[in-house]
Each structure stands twice: as structure tokens, then as C-alpha cells.
TORKOL-4160 file (C-alpha; in steps of 0.2 Angstrom, whole numbers, padded with zeros to 4 digits, m for minus):
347
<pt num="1" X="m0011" Y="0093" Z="0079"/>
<pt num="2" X="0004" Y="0103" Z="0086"/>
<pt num="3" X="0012" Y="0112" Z="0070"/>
<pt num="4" X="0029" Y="0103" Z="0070"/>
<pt num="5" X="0018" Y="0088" Z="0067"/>
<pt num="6" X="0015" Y="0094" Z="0051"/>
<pt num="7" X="0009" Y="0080" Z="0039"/>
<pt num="8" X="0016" Y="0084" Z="0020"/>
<pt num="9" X="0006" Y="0075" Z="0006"/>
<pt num="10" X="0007" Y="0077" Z="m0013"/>
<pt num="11" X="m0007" Y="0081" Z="m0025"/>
<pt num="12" X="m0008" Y="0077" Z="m0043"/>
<pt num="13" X="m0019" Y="0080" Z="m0057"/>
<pt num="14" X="m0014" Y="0066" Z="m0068"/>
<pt num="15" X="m0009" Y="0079" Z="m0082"/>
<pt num="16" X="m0004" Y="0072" Z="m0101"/>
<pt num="17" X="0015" Y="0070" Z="m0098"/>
<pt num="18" X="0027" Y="0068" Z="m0113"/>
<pt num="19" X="0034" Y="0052" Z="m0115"/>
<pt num="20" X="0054" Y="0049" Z="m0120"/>
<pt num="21" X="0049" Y="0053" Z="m0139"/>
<pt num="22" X="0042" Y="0070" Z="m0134"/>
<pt num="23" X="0025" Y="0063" Z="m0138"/>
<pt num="24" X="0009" Y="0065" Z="m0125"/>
<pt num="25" X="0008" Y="0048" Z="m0117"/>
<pt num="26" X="m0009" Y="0041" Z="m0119"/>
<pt num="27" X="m0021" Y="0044" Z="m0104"/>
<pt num="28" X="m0019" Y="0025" Z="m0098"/>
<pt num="29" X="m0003" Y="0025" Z="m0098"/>
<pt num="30" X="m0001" Y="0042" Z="m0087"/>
<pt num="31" X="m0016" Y="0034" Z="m0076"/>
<pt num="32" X="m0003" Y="0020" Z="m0071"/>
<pt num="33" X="0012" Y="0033" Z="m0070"/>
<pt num="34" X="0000" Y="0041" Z="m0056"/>
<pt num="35" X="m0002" Y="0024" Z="m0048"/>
<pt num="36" X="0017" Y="0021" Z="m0048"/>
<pt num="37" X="0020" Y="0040" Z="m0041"/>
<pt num="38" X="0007" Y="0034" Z="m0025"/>
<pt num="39" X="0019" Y="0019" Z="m0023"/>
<pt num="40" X="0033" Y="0030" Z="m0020"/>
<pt num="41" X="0027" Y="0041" Z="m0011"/>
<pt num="42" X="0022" Y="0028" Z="0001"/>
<pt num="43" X="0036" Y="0019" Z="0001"/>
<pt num="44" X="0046" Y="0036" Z="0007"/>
<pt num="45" X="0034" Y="0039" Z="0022"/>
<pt num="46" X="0025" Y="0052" Z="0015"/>
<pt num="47" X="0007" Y="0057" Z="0023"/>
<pt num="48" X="m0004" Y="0060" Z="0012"/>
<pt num="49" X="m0008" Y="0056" Z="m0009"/>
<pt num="50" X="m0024" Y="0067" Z="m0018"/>
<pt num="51" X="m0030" Y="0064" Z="m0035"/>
<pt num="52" X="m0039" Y="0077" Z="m0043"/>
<pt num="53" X="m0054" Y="0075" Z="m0058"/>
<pt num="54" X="m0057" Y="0084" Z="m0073"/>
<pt num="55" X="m0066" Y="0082" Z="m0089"/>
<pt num="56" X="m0052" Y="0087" Z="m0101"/>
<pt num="57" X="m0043" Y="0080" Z="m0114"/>
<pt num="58" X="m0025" Y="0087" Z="m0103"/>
<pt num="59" X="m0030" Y="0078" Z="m0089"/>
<pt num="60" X="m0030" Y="0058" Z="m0089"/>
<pt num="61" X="m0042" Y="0056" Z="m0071"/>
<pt num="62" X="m0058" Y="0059" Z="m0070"/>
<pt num="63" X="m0063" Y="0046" Z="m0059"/>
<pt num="64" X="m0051" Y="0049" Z="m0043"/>
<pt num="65" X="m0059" Y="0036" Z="m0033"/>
<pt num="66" X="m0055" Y="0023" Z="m0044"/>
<pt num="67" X="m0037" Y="0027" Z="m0047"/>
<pt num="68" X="m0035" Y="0029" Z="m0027"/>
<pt num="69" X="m0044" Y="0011" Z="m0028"/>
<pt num="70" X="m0030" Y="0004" Z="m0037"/>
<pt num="71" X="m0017" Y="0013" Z="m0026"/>
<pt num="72" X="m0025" Y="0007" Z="m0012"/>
<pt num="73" X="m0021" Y="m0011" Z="m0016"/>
<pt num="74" X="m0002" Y="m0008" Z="m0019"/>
<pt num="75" X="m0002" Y="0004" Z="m0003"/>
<pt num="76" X="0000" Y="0001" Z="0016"/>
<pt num="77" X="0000" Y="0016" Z="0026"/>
<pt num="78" X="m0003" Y="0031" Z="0014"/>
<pt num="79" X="m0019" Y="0041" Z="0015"/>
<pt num="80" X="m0027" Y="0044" Z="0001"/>
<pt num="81" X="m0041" Y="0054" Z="m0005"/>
<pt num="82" X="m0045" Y="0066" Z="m0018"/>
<pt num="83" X="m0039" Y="0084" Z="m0025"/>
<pt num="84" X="m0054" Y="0090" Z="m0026"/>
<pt num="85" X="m0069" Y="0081" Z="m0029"/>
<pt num="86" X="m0080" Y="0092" Z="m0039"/>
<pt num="87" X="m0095" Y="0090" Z="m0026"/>
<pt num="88" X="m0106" Y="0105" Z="m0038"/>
<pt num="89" X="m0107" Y="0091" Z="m0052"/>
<pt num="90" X="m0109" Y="0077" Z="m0042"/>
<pt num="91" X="m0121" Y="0067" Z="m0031"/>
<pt num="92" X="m0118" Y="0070" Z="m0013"/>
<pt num="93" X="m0126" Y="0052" Z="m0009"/>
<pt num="94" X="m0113" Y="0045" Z="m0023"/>
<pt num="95" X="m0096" Y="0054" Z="m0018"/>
<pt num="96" X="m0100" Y="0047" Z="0000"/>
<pt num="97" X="m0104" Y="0028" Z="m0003"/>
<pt num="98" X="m0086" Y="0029" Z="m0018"/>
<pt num="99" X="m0078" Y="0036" Z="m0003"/>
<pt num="100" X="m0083" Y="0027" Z="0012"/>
<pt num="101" X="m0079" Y="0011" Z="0000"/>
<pt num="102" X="m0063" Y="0016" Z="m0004"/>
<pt num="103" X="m0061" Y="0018" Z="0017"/>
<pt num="104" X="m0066" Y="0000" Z="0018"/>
<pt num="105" X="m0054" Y="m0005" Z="0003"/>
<pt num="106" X="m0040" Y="0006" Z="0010"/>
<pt num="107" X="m0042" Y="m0001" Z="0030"/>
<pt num="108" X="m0049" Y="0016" Z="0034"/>
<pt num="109" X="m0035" Y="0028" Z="0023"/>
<pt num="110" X="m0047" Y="0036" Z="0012"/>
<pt num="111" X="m0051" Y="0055" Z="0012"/>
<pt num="112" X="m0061" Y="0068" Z="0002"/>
<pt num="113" X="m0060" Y="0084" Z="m0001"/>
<pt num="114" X="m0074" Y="0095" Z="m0006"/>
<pt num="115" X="m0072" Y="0108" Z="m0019"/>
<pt num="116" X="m0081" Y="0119" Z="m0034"/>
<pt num="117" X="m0064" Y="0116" Z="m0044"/>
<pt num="118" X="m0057" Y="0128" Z="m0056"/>
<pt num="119" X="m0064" Y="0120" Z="m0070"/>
<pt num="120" X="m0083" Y="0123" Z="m0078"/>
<pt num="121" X="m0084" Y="0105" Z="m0090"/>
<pt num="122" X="m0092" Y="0095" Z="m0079"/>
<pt num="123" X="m0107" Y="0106" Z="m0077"/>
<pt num="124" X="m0114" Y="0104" Z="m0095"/>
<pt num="125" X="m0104" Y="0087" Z="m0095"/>
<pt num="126" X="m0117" Y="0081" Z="m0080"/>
<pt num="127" X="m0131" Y="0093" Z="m0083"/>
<pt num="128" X="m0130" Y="0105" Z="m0071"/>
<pt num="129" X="m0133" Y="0124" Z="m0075"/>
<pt num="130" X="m0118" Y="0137" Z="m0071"/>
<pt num="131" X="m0131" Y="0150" Z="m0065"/>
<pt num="132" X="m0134" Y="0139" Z="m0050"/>
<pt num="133" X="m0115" Y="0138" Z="m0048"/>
<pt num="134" X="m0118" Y="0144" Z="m0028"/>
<pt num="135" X="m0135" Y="0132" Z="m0024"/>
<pt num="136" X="m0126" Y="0119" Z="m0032"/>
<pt num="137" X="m0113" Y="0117" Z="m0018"/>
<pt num="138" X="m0123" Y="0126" Z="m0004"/>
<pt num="139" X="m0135" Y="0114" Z="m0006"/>
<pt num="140" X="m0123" Y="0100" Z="m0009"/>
<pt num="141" X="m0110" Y="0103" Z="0005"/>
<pt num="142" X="m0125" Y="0104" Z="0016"/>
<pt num="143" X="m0132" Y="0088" Z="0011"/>
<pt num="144" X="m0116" Y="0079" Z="0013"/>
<pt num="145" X="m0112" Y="0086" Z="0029"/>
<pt num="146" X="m0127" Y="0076" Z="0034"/>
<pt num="147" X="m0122" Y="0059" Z="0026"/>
<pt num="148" X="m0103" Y="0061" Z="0036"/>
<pt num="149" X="m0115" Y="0058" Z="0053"/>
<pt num="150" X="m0118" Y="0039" Z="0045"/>
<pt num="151" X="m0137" Y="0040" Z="0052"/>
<pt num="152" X="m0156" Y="0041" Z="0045"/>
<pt num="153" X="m0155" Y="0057" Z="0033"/>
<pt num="154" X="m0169" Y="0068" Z="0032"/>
<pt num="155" X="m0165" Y="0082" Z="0017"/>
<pt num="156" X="m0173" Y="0092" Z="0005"/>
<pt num="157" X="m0166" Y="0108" Z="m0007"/>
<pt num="158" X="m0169" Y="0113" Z="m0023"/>
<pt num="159" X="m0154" Y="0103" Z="m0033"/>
<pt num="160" X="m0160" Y="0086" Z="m0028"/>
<pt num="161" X="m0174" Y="0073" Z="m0023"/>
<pt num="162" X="m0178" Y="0075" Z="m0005"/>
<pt num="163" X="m0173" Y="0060" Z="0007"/>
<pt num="164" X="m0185" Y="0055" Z="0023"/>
<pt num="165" X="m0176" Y="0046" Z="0036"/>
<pt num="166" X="m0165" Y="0039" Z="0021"/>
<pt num="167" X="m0149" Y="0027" Z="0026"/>
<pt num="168" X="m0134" Y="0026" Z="0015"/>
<pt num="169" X="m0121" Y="0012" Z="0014"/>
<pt num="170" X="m0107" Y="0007" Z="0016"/>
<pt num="171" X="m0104" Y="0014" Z="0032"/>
<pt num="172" X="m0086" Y="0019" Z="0038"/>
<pt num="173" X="m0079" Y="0007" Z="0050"/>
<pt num="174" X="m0073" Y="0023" Z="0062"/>
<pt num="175" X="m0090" Y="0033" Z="0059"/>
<pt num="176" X="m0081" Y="0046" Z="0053"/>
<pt num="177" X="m0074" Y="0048" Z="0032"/>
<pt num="178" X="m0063" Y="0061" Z="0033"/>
<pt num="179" X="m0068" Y="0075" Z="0025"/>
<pt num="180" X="m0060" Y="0094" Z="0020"/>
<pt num="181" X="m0066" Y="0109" Z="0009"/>
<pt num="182" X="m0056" Y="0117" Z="m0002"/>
<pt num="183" X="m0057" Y="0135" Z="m0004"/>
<pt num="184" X="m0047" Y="0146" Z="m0017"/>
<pt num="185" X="m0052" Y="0164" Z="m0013"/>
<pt num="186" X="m0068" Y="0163" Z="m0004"/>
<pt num="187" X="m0071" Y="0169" Z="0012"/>
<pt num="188" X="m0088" Y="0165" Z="0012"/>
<pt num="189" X="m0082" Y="0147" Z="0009"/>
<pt num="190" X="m0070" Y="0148" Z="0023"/>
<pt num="191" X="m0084" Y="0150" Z="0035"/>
<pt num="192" X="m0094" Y="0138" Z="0027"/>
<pt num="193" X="m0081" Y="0126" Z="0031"/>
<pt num="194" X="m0082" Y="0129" Z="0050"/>
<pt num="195" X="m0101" Y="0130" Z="0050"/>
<pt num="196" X="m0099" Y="0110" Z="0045"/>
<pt num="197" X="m0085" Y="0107" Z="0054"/>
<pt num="198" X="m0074" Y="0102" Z="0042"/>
<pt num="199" X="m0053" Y="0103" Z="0041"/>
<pt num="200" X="m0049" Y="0119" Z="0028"/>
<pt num="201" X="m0037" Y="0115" Z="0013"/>
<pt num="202" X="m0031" Y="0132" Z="0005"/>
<pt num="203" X="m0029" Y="0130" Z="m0013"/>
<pt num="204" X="m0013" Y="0142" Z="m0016"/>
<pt num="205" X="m0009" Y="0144" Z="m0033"/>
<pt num="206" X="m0002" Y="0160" Z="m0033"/>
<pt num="207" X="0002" Y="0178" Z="m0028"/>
<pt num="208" X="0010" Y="0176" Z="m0010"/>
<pt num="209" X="0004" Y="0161" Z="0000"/>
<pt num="210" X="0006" Y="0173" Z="0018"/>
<pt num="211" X="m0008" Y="0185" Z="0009"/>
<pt num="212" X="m0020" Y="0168" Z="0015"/>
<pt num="213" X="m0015" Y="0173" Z="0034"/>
<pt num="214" X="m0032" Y="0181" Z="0037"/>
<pt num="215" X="m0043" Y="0168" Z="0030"/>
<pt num="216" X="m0034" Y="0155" Z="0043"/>
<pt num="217" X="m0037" Y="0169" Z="0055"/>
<pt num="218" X="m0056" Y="0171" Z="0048"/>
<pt num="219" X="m0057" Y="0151" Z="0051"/>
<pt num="220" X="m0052" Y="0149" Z="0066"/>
<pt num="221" X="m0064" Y="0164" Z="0072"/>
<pt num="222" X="m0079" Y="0155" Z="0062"/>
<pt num="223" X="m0075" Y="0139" Z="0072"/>
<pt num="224" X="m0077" Y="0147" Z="0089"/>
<pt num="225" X="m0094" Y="0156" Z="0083"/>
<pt num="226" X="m0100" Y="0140" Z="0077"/>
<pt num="227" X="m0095" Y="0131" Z="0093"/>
<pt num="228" X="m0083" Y="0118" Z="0082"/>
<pt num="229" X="m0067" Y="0110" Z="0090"/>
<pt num="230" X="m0052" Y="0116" Z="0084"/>
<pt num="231" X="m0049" Y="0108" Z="0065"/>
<pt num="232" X="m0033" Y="0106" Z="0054"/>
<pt num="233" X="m0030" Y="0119" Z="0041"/>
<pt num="234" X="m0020" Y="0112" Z="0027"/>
<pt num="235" X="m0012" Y="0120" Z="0012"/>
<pt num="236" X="m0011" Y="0113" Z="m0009"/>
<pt num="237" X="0004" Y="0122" Z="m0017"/>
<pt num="238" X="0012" Y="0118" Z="m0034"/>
<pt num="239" X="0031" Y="0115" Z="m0033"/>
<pt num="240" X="0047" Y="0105" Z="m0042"/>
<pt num="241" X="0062" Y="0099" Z="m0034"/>
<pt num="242" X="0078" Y="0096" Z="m0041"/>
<pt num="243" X="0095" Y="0098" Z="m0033"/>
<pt num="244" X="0100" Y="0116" Z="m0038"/>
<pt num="245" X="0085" Y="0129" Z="m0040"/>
<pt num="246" X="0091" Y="0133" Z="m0056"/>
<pt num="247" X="0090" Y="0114" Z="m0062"/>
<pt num="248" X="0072" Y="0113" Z="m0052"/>
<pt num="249" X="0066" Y="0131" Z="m0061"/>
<pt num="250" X="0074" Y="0125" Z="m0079"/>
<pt num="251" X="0066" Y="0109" Z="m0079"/>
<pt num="252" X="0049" Y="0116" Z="m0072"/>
<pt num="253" X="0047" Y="0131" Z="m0084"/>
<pt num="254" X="0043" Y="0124" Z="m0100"/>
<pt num="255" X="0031" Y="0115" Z="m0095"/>
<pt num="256" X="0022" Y="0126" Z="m0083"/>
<pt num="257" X="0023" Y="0140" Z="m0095"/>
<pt num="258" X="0013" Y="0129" Z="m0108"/>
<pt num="259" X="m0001" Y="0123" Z="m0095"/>
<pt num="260" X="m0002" Y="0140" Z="m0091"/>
<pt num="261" X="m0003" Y="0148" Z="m0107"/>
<pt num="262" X="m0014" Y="0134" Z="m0115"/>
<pt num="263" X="m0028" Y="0138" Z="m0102"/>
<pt num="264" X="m0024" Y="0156" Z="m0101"/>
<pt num="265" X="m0030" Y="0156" Z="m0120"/>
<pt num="266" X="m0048" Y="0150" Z="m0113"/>
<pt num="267" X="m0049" Y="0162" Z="m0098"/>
<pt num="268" X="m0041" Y="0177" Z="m0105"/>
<pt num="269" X="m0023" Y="0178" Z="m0096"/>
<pt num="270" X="m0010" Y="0186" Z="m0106"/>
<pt num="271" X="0005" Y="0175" Z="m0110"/>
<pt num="272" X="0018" Y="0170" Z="m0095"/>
<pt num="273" X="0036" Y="0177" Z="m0094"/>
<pt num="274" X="0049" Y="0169" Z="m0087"/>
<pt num="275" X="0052" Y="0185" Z="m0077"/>
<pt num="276" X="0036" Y="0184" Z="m0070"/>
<pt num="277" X="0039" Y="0161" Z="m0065"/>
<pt num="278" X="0055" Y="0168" Z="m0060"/>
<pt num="279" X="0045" Y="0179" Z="m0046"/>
<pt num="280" X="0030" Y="0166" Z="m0044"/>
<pt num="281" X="0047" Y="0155" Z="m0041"/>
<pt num="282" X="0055" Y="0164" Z="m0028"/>
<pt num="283" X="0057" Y="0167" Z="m0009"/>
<pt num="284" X="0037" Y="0175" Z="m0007"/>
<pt num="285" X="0028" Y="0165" Z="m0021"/>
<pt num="286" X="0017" Y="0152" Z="m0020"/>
<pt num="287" X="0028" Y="0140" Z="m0033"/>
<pt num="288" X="0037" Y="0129" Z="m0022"/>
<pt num="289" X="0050" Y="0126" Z="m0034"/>
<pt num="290" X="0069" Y="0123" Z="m0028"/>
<pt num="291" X="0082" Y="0111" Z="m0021"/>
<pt num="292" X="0075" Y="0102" Z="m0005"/>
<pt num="293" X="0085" Y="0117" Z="0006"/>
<pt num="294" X="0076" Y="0131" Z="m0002"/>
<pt num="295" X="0059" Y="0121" Z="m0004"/>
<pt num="296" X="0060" Y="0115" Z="0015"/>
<pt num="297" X="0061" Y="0134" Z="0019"/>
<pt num="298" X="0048" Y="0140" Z="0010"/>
<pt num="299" X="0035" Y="0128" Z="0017"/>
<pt num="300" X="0042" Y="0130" Z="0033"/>
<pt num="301" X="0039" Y="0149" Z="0033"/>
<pt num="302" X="0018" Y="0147" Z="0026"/>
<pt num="303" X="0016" Y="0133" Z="0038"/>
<pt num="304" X="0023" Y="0146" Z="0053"/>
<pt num="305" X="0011" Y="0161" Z="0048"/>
<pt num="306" X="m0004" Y="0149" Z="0043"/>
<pt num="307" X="m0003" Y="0138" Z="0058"/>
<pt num="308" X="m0003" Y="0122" Z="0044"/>
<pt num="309" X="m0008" Y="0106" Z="0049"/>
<pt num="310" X="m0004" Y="0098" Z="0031"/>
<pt num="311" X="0007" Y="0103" Z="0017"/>
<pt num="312" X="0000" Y="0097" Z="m0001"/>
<pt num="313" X="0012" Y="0097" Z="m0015"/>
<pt num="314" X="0004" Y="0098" Z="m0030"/>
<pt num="315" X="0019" Y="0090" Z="m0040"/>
<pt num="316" X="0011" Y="0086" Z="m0060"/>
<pt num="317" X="0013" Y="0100" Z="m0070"/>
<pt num="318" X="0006" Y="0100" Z="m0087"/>
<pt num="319" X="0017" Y="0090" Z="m0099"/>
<pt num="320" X="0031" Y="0086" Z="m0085"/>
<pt num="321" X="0040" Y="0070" Z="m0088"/>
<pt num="322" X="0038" Y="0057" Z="m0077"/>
<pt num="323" X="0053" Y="0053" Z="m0070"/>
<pt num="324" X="0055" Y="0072" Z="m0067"/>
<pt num="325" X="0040" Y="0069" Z="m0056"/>
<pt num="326" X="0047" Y="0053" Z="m0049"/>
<pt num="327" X="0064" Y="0062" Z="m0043"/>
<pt num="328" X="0054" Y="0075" Z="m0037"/>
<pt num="329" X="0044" Y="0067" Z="m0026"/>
<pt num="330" X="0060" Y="0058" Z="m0019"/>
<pt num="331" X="0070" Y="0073" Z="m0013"/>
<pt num="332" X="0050" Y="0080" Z="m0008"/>
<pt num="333" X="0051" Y="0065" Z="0004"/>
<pt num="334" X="0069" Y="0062" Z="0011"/>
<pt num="335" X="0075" Y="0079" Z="0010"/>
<pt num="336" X="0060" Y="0093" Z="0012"/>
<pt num="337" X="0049" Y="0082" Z="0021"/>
<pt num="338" X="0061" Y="0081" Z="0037"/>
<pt num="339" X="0072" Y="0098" Z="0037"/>
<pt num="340" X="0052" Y="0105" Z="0037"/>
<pt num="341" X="0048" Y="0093" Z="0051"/>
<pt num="342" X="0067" Y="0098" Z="0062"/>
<pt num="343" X="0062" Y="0118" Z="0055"/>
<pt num="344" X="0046" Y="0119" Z="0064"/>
<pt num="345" X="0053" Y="0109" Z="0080"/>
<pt num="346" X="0067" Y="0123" Z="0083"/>
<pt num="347" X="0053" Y="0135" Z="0081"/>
């Protein structure tokens, strides 16, 4: 895909929002909120809508595919797929036949993306061991890689059951579930991308989103040792829009800061200023956070220097209203999403 092609997608989480009372919304009610968001955002042209999972009590998904189910039903054109599937935790076999039936469901929309996740609960949660954090996915990603080719599969590893000329259904109806790996910081993980041939989504969630320049180069390099075509390299960035950034920053900020602080405390972060948002916020940082004019620039600049195929926005932030949400993802797609698009065309 030629870069002033660039797709731009949006990414939630499903966080606990706060309702008009300034109470948490119950997690039901934020799972239809999230379906609603989808409804937008395909209604406004957007690409692409990604659902993450966790197993927390400030996240209301932990079953993307279902959610992207329902989505699918009140959707026409919007691709959808999940942000990330926590493949470590999961069954290989399973993840392809929710996915591949949500392509059929979707008439041939659905994606997955493939990640470790920045989240540990779904290992005790599911049984799996954290020391085997790396065989886990290794094994995984390898076996999954096997099951995109829709044949007999033959597999064996140390995380699973061995399969011996083993078919799985449903099949896609292209052959082909579209399929990405997520990578935060890895380059190991970058190159285990290219070995399988799957598109590379960049998980940017701060420091300076041009710092990622070497791992695109790193991918592309891998892709020509591993004899793989040329594949898409997409990027997942947290952002708000408003129409000042002062409005977009002041109606982020006490929210992000909470999410941030509240899982700082289990990770050992110190607190977050708002000198150091303000930073995180601002021309070089990775929080795309502005009116549609500054926004549109920012992505424009990482798409230039990391030759982007797709632009994720990850637009749920922690306890973030709603309708905040709602507006933002409106000025995402009739204001960032084409200044981007006319950006990259003059080059």
C-alpha cells in the first residue's frame, strides 16, 4: 500500500468510563458504549475498529470476538479485529476458528492481531506459568502461523497437544484471516514477525514515536532475509481530540493521569505530572492529543519516518466519558482522518 494510502483505525480497550453522575458505568453498559463507538466510526468512513482483552476489573472486554460479533451485525464496511488478542494465554486452534467465524459473520472484515499484552492476569487466570512467558508465544505464534494456511496441520511443542494432519474449521472464505503481530519494544519479536509473514503493528505508548524508526527498518531487512513480500507496518498510538489542544489536553488529563497512576501503583511507576503529559502531549510524543490540525500533523510526521500503512488510535482512556469518546472519534474521522490522507499526497 503506497503511504498516502494510509488506512487510520481506532483501538479501544473498553476501559470503565464514568457515567453523567461521576459514577463507573457498569461493564455492560460500557460494552454497548464500545458497540455504539464502532457504529460511528463506521458510519464516518473510518478503516479499521480493534477491541482489546483483559482480565481486570477496569476493563469491561475480555472477550473481543464477541463484542466485534455484535459490531459486525450493525456494521457494513468497517474492518474489525482485535487489539491484541493475548495469543500466550490462549489456544492457537481456538483464537483461529472465533476469528475466521467472525470473518464469515462480518462478510470477510475480521482481523487479529497477535500479541503477549501488557498485562500478566490471564496467565494464572488460564493456567499458564509466567516463566514460560517466551515458549508460550514462540510456540504459539508458530503454531498459528500454520493454521493461517487453512490446510492439514501437523504440529507438536512443548505448550500443547501435538496435531497430525489435523484440519480446523471454519475456513475463511478468502483463504487468508488477516493477521498482524504486535510488538511493544522487542526486536526479537520484530523479526519474528517477518519470519511468519505477518503485517507489524507497533504498540507506541510513549517516549517518542520516531525512536520506532529502526525497528520498521529492522522489519523490512528481516522480510528480505526471510524472502517475505513486502507487508504493511501499522502503528497503535493513544490520543484525544477536541477543538483546541488545550480543551483536548484538559479533558484527557484527569483521566489518563488516574489510569496511569492506578497501574503505575502495581508496576512501580512514580506518580504522573502534568509537566511530564504536557511533554508526552506535545509535538515529539507518542500521545496524540490535539485539535484535528495538530493531531493530523503529528500522525502525518510518524507515518513519513515509519513508512505507516495504518494509523491506530487508541481513543479510551481509563475513566473517559463517553461522549468525550464519541466527539472524538468524529473530528478523528472528518477532520484528522483526511488533512492526514491530503498531508501525505503533497508529500
Amino acid at each position: 500500500m503506497a503511504i498516502e494510502n494510509i488506512e487510520l483505525g481506532l483501538d479501544t480497550f473498553g476501559d470503565i468510563t464514568l457515567g453523567a453522575d461521576g459514577a463507573p458505568k457498569p461493564a455492560a453498559q460500557v460494552i454497548r458504549d464500545v458497540v455504539e463507538q464502532a457504529i460511528l466510526a463506521d458510519k464516518l468512513g473510518l478503516d479499521y475498529f480493534g477491541v482489546g482483552e483483559h482480565h481486570r476489573d477496569d476493563f469491561a472486554i475480555s472477550a473481543p470476538d464477541m463484542v466485534l460479533a455484535a459490531i459486525a451485525g450493525q456494521t457494513g464496511r468497517i474492518r474489525l479485529g482485535s487489539a491484541v488478542t493475548v495469543l500466550s494465554s490462549d489456544d492457537p486452534i481456538r483464537v483461529f476458528q472465533r476469528f475466521s467465524t467472525l470473518d464469515a459473520v462480518s462478510n470477510g472484515r475480521a482481523e487479529v492481531i497477535l500479541g503477549r499484552g501488557s498485562f500478566t492476569e490471564s496467565f494464572p487466570l488460564f493456567g499458564f506459568d509466567l516463566a514460560n512467558y517466551e515458549e508460550l508465544f514462540e510456540e504459539k505464534l508458530e503454531l498459528f502461523s500454520e493454521l493461517r494456511k487453512e490446510g492439514p496441520v501437523t504440529w507438536s511443542g512443548n505448550t500443547r497437544p501435538p496435531l497430525t494432519d489435523q484440519m480446523v474449521y471454519p475456513h475463511t472464505a478468502s483463504g487468508n484471516l488477516s493477521s498482524w503481530v504486535a510488538v511493544g519494544g522487542s526486536p526479537q519479536s520484530v523479526v519474528r514477525a517477518a519470519h511468519y509473514g505477518m503485517p507489524l503493528m507497533l504498540a507506541i505508548i510513549g517516549g517518542e514515536p520516531l525512536q520506532f524508526a529502526p525497528f520498521a527498518e529492522l522489519y523490512h531487512r528481516a522480510l528480505k532475509e526471510f524472502g517475505q513480500p513486502e507487508l504493511p507496518i501499522g502503528v497503535h498510538s493513544p490520543g484525544h481530540l477536541a477543538e483546541t489542544d488545550q480543551q483536548a489536553k484538559d479533558e484527557l488529563w484527569p483521566h489518563y493521569a488516574a489510569m496511569h497512576n492506578r497501574i503505575g501503583r502495581d508496576r512501580g511507576w512514580p506518580a504522573l505530572s502534568r509537566e511530564e503529559f504536557d511533554v508526552t502531549a506535545g509535538p515529539r510524543g507518542a500521545l496524540m492529543v490535539g485539535s484535528p490540525e495538530t493531531v493530523a500533523t503529528k500522525i502525518t510526521t510518524v507515518a513519513k519516518a515509519l513508512g505507516l500503512s495504518r494509523f491506530d488510535l487508541k481513543f479510551s482512556h481509563g475513566t473517559l466519558p463517553h461522549e468525550s469518546m464519541m466527539k472524538s472519534i468524529e473530528l478523528y474521522a472528518t477532520e484528522v482522518a483526511p488533512r492526514v490522507r491530503e498531508n501525505l499526497r503533497k508529500g
